[in-house]
N, C-alpha and C positions, 0 to 999 in steps of 0.2 A: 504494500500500500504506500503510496506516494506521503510523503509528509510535509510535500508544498502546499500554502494558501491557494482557494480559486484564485485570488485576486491575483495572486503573485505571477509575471510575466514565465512564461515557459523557459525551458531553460536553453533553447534553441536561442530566443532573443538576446539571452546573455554571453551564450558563446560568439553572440555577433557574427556570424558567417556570412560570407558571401554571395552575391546570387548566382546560380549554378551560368558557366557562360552558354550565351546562345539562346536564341526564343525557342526555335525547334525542340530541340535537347529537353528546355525548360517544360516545353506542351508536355512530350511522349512522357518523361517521369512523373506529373501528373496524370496522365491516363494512361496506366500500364495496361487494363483490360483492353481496351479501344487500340493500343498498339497489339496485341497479342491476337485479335481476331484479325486485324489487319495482314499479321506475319503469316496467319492461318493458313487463311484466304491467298494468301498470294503464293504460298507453297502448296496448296492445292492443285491453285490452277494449273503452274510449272513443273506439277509432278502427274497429275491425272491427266495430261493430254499427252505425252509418251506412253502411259500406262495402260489408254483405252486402245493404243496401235497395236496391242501383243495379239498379233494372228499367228499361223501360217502360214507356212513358206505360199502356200497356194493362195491365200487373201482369202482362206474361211476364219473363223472365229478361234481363237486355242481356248480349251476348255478350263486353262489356268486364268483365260481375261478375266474374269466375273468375281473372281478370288483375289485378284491382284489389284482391281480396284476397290472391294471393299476395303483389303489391306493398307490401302493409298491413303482412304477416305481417313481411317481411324489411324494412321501414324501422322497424316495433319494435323486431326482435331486434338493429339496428343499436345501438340505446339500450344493450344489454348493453357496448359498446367506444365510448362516449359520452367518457371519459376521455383515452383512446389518438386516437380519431379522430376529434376533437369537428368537425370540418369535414366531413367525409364524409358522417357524420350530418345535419348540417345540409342538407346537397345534398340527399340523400336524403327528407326530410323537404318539403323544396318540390317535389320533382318527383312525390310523393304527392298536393299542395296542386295541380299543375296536372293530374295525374289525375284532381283531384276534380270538375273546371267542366265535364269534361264528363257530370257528373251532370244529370237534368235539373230536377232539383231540390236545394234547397242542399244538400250534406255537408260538415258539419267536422271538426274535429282538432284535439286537443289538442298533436299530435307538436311542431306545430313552438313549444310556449310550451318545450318541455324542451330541446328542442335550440338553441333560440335562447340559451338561457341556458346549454347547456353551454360551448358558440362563445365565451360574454364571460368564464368561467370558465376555461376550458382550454384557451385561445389566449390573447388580449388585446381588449380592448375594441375598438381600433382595429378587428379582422377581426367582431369582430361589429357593430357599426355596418356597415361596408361591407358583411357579408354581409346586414346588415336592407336596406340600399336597395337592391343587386341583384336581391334575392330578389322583396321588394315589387316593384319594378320591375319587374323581367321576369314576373311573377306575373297585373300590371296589363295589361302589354301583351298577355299570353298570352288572359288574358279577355275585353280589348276587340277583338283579332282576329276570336276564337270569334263574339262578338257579333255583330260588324260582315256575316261570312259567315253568319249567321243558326245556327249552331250549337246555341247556348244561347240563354237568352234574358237582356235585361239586367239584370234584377233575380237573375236565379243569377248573374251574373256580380257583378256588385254587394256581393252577400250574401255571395259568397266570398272576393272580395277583403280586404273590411269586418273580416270573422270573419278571416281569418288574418293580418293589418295588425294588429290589437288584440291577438293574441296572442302574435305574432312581437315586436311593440314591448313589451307585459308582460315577456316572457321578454326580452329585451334589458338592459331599464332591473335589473330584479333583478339579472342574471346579470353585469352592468357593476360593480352596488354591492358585489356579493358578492365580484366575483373582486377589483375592486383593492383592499378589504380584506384578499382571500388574499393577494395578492401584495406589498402591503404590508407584511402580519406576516413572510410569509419575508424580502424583503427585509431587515427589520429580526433576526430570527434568523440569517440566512445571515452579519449584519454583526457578532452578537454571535459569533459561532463564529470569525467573522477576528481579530477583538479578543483572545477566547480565546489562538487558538492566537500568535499575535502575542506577548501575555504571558507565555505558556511559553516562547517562545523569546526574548523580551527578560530573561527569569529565568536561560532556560540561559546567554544571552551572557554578561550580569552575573555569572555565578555563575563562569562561567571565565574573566572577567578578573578578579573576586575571588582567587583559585587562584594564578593566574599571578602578582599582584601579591604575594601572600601565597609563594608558591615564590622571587620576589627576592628579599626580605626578610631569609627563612631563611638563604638562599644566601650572600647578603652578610656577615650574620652571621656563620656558622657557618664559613661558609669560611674569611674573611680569620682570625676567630680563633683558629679550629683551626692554621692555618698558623704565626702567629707563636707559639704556644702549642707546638706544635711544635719548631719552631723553637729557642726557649728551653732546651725540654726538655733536646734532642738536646744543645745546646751546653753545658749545662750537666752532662751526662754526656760530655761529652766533652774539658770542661777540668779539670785535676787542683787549678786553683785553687778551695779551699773556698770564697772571698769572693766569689768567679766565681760561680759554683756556685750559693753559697744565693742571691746578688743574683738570678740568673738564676730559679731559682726564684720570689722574692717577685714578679718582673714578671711569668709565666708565670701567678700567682694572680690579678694582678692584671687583666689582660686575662681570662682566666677571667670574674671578675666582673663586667665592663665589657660584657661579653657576657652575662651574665647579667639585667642590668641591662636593656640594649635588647631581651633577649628577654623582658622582663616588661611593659617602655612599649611592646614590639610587641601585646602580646596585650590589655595592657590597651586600647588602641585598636579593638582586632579586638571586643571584647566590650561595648565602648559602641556602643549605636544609634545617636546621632546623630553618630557617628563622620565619616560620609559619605566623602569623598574626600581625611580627614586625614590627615597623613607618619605612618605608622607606627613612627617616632622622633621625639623633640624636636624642632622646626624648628631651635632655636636651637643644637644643638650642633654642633661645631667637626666635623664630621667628616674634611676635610683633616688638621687639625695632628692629630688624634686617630693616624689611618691610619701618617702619617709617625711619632709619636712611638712609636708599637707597631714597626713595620719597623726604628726607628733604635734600638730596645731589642732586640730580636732580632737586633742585630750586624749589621743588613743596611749600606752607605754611601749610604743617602737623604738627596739633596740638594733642597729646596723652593726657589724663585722667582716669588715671585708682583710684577704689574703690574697699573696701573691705568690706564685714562684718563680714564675714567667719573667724572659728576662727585659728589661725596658725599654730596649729597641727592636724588640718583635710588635709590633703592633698588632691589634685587635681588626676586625672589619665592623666597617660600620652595622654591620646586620645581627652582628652578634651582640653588641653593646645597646642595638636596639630593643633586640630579643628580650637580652635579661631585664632593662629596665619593663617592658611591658608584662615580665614573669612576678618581679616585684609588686608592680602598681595591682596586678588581678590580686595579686596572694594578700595586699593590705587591704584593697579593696571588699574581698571576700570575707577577711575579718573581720572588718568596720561594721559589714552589713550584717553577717550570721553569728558574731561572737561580741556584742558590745560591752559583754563584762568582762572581756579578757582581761588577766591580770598581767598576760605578758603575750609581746608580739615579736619574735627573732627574727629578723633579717639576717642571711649570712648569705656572704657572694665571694669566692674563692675562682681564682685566675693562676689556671695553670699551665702548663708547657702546651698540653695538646685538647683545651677544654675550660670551662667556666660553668661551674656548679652554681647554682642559685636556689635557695634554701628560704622557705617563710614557714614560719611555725608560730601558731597560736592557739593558747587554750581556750576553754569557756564556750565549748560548740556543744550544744543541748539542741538542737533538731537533730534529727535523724538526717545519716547523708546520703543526698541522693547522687544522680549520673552526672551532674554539672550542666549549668546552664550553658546559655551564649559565650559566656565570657571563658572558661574552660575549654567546650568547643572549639572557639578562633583561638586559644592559646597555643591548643594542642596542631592545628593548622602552621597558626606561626612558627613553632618549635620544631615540626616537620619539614618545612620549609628550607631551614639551615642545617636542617640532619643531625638534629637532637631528639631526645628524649623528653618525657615529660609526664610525672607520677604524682597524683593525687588521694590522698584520703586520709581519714582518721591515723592515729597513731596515738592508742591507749585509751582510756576514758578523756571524752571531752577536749581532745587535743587533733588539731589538722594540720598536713604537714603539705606542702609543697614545693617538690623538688623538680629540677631539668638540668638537664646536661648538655651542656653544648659545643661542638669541636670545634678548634679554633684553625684557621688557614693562617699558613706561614710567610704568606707572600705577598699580602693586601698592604698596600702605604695608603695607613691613615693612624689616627690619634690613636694611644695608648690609653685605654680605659682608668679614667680614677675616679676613683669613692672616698666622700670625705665622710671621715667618721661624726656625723654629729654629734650634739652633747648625748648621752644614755639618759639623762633625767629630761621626761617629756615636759615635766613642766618650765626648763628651761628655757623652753622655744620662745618664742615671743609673741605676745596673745594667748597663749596654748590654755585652755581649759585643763583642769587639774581631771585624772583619768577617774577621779571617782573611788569610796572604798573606805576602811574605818580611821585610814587616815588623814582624810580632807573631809571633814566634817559638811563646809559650806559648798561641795560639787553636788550635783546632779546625782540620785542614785542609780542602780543599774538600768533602774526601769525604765526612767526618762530619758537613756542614751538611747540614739539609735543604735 
């Protein structure tokens, strides 16, 4: 079943071809029946009026006329299914040629120059080649038989042979030129049609991993910032300190922003052409410290540790420093939203000779886990992408771990990944809501965090 629209232009019009040359040419391939009764009819005529002369030597009637023209009649009207049965024809066609020797004088036919050339046409050259030297062949032996028992005489044997040798081999050599021409143009149409459709679905793949990559993006965005933005909000309705409060607010504007920012260097990316396979963010920004300083202002207790072994003139690629910073933002992200009483949030990101671990672990998970949403799904996308790894779930009561690994190329010139260790005390940060707990009396309790 075709899976083109009606509406959609055929796919002839796409291949753009040319019109076949010649108006004649152009008629007959539109009406191939109207040419084939024509070829009929006209090998009729040129074969049934030597056929009706088979007398006797004496001018009575030979008892084989009547037989010889039915024969005539129906290896014509064969020519009508010269397309469908172009072999059949052919047979047809010599076994008329060896009814004809025993004329006692020569009759020809045109039959077999049409069928010989239908044969190279509508099968392949090969079968007509073989069918010229079997036919010829056993045509030859049929005649010099006849001869040899005195049937005919040698020169109607001779004459017949000669005459349908020269017309069988015409019809050949045309019917060879023409057809591997045919066969060649299809070939070459049949290969632009694979090409075609080949492109449309090299369009559709590209167009839906454009989508999907475009659906991370968003996600990452929207999510992690909607979350601490959140986050802020609630806490900041929820503490009666005013200095609280507006702090909380100014940070809540400011992630706002920061989000607004990467949804602008997102789209400007999406809207340059030679964009190609660019980060739809800055390579260069910090995405780690950024993630952790947003968590560690929304009052969350994000602790970062980062290692190294790797030596400092190997450089990272940017795809890789992208990665992990989008493995961090989901893994706090997914905190904020499903663990708000965490009493503790790890960050660790470890850089080493052939690989870069990234590690978020936080307790306080009290729903039950399920397969992971959006945000897991495109992780585990993106982490595939660069030929890592990527393991999520529980670990122990109430504790979720999320771990990826990802190999690092030796041979990419770009910046050397660094992580600045922030302070470990969240409420250090500035603005930062206190995480809540029996030792900040005046925070928000667990309830009121998101």
């Amino acid at each position: 079943m075709s899976t083109r629209s009606r509406s959609a232009p055929p796919l002839e019009d796409d291949l753009r071809l040319p019109r076949p040359p010649g108006a004649i040419r152009r008629f007959w391939s539109r009406h191939p029946v109207l040419a084939d009764v024509l070829l009929a009819l006209l090998a009729l005529l040129l074969t049934l009026t030597p056929a009706s002369t088979f007398r006797e030597s004496g001018g009575s009637p030979h008892p084989a006329g009547l037989p010889l023209v039915v024969l005539t009649v129906v290896a014509c009207g064969l020519l009508l299914r010269r397309r469908q049965w172009p072999l059949t024809v052919f047979i047809a066609s010599y076994v008329l040629a060896g009814a004809f020797l025993f004329a006692p004088t020569p009759i020809g036919s045109v039959l077999l120059l049409f069928t010989s050339y239908a044969l190279a046409v509508y099968r392949s050259s090969r079968d007509a080649w073989l069918g010229f030297g079997i036919g010829i062949g056993s045509l030859a032996a049929l005649a010099g038989g006849l001869t040899l028992t005195g049937v005919i005489d040698l020169s109607v044997a001779l004459n017949s042979v000669v005459s349908e040798l020269m017309l069988s081999l015409v019809g050949t050599l045309i019917g060879v030129n023409v057809g591997g021409r045919k066969r060649y143009v299809e070939a070459i149409i049949d290969r632009s049609r694979q090409l075609l459709r080949e492109r449309d679905q090299q369009g559709r793949i590209a167009a839906a991993a454009e989508r999907a990559r475009i659906a991370r993006e968003m996600h990452d965005i929207v999510s992690h910032s909607l979350t601490v933005i959140v986050a802020l909000t609630e806490g900041a309705s929820a503490t009666p300190d005013v200095d609280r409060a507006r702090a909380a607010t100014a940070q809540a504007a400011q992630t706002a922003r920061s989000a607004l920012r990467e949804m602008r260097s997102m789209l400007g990316v999406l809207r340059d052409d030679s964009g190609g396979d660019a980060p739809l963010l800055p390579a260069d920004e910090d995405l780690v410290a950024s993630a952790v300083e947003s968590a560690r202002g929304a009052g969350f207790p994000v602790t970062l540790r980062t290692a190294t072994t790797r030596t400092a003139s190997r450089a990272l690629p940017w795809q890789v420093r992208f990665a992990v910073g989008r493995v961090v933002q989901e893994g706090l992200t997914n905190a904020m939203r499903h663990a708000p009483a965490a009493t503790s949030i790890d960050v660790s990101v470890t850089v080493r000779d052939r690989d870069v671990r990234a590690e978020v672990r936080n307790d306080g998970v009290v729903e039950a886990p399920t397969a992971g949403g959006y945000g897991l799904r495109g992780l585990r996308e993106r982490i595939a992408l660069v030929g890592g790894t990527l393991t999520a779930g529980r670990v122990g009561a109430g504790t979720w771990q999320l771990i990826a690994e990802i190999p690092c190329a030796d041979d990419e010139p770009d910046d050397v990944l660094t992580l600045d260790d922030g302070p470990a005390d969240p409420a250090a940060s500035p603005g930062a809501l206190p995480p809540g707990g029996p030792s900040s009396p005046d925070s928000p309790s667990p309830a009121e965090r998101p």
